[in-house]
PASEBA-1860 file (N, C-alpha, C; in nm, 3 decimals):
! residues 129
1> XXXXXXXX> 10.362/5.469/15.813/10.486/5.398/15.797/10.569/5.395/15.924 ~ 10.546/5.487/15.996/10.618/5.474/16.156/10.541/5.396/16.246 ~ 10.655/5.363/16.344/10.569/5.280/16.431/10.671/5.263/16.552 ~ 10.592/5.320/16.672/10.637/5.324/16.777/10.748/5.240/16.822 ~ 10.842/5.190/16.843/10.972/5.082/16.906/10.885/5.036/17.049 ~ 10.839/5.144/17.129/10.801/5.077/17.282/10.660/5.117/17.314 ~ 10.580/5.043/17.226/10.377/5.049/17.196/10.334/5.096/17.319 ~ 10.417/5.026/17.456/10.317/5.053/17.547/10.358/5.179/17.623
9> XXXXXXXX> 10.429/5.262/17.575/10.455/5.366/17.642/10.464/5.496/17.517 ~ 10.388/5.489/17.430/10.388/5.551/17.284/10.274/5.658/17.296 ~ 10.325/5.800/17.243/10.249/5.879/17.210/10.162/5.897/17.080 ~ 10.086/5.937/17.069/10.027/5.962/16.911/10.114/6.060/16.820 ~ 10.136/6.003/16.739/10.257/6.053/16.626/10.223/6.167/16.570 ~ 10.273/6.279/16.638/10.246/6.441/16.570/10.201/6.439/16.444 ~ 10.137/6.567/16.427/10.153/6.611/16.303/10.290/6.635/16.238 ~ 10.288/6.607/16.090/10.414/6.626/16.042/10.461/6.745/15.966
17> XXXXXXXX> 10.382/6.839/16.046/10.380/6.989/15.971/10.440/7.032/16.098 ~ 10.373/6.983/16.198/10.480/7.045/16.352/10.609/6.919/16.462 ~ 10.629/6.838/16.390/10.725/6.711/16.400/10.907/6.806/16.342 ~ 10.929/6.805/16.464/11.117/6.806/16.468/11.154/6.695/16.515 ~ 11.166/6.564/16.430/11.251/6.431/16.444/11.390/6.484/16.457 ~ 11.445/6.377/16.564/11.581/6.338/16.538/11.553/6.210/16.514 ~ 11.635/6.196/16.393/11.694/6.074/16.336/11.829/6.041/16.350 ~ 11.809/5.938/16.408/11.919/5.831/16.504/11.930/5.750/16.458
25> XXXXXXXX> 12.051/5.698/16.408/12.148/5.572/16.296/12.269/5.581/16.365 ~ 12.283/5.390/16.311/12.416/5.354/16.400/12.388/5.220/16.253 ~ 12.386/5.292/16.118/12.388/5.232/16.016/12.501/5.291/15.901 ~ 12.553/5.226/15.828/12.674/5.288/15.722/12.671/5.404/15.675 ~ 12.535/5.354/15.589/12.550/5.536/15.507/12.376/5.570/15.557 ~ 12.351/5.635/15.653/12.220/5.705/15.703/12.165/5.770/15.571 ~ 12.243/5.839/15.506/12.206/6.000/15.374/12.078/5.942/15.348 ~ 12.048/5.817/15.270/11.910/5.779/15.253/11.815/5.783/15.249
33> XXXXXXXX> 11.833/5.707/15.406/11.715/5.750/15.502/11.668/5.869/15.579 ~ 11.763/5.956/15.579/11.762/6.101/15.665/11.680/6.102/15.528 ~ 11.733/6.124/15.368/11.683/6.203/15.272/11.569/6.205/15.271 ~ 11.510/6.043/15.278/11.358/5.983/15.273/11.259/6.024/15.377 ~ 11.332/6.076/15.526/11.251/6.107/15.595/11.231/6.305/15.564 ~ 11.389/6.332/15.507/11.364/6.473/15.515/11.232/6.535/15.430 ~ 11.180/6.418/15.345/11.062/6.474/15.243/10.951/6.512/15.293 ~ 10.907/6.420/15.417/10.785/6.429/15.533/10.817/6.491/15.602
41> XXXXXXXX> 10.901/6.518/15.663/10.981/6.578/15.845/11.085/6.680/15.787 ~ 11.035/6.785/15.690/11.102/6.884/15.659/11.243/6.948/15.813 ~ 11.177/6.946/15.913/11.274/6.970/16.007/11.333/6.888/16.086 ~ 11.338/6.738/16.062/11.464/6.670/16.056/11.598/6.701/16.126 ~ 11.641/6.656/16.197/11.786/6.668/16.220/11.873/6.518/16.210 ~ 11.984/6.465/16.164/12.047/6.367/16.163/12.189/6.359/16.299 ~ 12.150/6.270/16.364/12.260/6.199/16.479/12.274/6.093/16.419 ~ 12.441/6.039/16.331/12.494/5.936/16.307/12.558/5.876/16.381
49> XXXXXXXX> 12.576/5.758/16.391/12.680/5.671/16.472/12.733/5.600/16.377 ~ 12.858/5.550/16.386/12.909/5.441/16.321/12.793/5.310/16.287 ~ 12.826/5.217/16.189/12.736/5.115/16.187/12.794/4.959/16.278 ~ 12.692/4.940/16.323/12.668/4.821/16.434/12.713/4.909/16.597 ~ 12.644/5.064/16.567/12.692/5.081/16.735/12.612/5.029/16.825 ~ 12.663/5.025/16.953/12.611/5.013/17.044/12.589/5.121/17.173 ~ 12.485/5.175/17.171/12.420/5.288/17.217/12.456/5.303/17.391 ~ 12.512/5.392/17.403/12.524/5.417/17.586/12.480/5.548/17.627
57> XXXXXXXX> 12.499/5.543/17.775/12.453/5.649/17.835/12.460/5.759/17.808 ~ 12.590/5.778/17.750/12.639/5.913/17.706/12.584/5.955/17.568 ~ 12.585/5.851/17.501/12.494/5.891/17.352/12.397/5.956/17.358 ~ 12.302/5.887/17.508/12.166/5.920/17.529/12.129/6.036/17.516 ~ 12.187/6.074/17.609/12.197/6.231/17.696/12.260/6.317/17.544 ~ 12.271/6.265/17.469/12.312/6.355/17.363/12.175/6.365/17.256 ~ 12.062/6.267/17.250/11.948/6.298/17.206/11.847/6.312/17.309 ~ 11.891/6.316/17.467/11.751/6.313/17.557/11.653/6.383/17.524
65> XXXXXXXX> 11.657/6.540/17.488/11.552/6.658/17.484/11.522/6.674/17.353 ~ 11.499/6.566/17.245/11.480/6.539/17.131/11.334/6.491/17.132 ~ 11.252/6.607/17.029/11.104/6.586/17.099/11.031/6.471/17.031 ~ 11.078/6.414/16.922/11.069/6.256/16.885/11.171/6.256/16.828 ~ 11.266/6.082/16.830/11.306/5.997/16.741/11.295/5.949/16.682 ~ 11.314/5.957/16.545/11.271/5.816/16.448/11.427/5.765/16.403 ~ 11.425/5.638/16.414/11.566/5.518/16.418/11.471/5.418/16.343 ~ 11.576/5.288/16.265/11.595/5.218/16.218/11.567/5.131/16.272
73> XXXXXXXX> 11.470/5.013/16.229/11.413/4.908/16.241/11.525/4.841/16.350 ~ 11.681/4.813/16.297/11.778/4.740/16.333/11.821/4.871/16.462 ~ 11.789/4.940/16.449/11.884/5.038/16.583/11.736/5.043/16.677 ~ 11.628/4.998/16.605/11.527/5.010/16.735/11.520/4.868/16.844 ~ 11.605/4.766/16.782/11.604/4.653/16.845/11.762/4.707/16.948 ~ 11.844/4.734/16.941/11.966/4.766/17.002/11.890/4.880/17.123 ~ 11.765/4.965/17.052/11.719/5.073/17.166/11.629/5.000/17.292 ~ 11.575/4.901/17.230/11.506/4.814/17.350/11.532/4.749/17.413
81> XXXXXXXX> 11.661/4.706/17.389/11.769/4.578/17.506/11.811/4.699/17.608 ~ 11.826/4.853/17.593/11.892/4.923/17.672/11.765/4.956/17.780 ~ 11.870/4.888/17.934/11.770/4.901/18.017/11.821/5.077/18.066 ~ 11.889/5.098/18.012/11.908/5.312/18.032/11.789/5.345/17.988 ~ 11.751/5.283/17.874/11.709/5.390/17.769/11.569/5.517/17.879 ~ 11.571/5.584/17.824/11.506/5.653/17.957/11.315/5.647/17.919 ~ 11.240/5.656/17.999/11.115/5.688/17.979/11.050/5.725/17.912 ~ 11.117/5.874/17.935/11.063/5.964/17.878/11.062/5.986/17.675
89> XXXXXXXX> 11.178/5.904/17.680/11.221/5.909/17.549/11.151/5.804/17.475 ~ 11.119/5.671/17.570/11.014/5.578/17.528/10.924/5.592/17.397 ~ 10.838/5.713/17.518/10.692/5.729/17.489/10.725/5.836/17.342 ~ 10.816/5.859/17.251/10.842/5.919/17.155/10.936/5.890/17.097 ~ 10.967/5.735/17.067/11.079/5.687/16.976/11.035/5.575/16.891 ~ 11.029/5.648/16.748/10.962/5.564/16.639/11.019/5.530/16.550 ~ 11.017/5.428/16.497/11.076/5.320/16.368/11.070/5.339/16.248 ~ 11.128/5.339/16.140/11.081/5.345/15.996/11.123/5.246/15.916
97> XXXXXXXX> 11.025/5.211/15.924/11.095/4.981/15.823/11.154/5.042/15.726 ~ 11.273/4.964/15.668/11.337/5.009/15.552/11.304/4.789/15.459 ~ 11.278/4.870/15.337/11.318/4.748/15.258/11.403/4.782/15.112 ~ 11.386/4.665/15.096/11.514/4.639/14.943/11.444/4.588/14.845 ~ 11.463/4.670/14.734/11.398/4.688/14.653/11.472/4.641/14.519 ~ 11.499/4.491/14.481/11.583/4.431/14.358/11.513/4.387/14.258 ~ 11.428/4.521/14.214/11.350/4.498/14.070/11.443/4.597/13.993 ~ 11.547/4.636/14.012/11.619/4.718/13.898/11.739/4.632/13.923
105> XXXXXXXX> 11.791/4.626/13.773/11.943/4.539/13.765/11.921/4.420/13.845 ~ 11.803/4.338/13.813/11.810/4.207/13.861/11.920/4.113/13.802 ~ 11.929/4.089/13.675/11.987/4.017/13.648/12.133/4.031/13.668 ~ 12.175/4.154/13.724/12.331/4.170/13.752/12.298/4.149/13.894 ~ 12.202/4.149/13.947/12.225/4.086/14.077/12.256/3.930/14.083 ~ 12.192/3.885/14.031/12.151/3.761/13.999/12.294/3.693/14.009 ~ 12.340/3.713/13.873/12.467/3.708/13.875/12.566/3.732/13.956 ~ 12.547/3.807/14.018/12.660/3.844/14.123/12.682/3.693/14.261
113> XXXXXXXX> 12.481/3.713/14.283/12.523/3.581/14.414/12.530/3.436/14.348 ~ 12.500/3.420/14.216/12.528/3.308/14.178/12.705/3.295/14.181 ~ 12.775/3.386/14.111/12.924/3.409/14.114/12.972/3.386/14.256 ~ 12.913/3.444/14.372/12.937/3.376/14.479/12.944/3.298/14.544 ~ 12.806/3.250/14.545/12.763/3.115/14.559/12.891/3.023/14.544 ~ 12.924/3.012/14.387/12.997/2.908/14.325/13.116/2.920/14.392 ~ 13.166/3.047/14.383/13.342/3.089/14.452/13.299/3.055/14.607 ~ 13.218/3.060/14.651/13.262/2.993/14.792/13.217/2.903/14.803
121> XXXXXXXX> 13.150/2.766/14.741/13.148/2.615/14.689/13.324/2.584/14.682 ~ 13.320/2.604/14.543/13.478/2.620/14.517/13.603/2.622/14.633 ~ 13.621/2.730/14.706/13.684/2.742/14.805/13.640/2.625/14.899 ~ 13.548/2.612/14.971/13.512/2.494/15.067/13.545/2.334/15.028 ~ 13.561/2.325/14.855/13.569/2.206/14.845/13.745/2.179/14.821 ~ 13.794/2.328/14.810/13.942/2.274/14.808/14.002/2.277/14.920 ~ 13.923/2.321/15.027/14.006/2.329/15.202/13.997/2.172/15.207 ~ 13.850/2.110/15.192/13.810/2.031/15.249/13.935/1.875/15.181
129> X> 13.974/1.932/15.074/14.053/1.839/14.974/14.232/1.843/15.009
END
């Protein structure tokens, strides 16, 4: 289920009996996903950021000697625009796809974006009026 962020500079993904991830989020509520990874990666550690951060130098240096990362599909695209991001950290910073799963309480979902849908129809056609 992991998968390297930068392939061409990627190590082979420890064992997960001797794997101390830091998990790195710059997503709302991380608990989740830390929880989901804490089941595999018993030794786990969580570095949160606010959600939609944007990662700098100084962050870096606050996970540099972190002997892998695993981050978020969406924070691994923010990790690869950074021309900081360092090397070394490259070759050991891995992804964990998250998906959404709306087979429970469909039909109150359902409802919900249809209710939307309509209320912002609604609204657009009375600006436009």
């Amino acid at each position: 289920e992991l998968y390297p962020v930068f392939p061409e500079y990627a190590l082979p993904i420890p064992e997960r009996s001797k794997m101390f991830p830091l998990v790195l989020t710059g997503i709302e509520d991380p608990k989740p996903l830390y929880d989901h990874i804490k089941k595999t990666y018993t030794n786990a550690e969580l570095l949160a950021f606010p959600d939609h951060h944007v990662f700098t130098g100084r962050d870096i240096d606050l996970f540099r000697s972190a002997p892998y990362v695993i981050t978020t599909e969406k924070d691994a695209t923010r990790l690869q625009v950074l021309e900081s991001y360092p090397d070394e950290l490259k070759s050991k910073t891995f992804a964990m796809p998250i998906s959404i799963d709306f087979t429970v309480h469909t039909e109150a979902f359902e409802k919900q974006v249809i209710t939307y849908v309509s209320e912002t129809n609604r609204k657009r056609h009375q600006q436009q009026s």
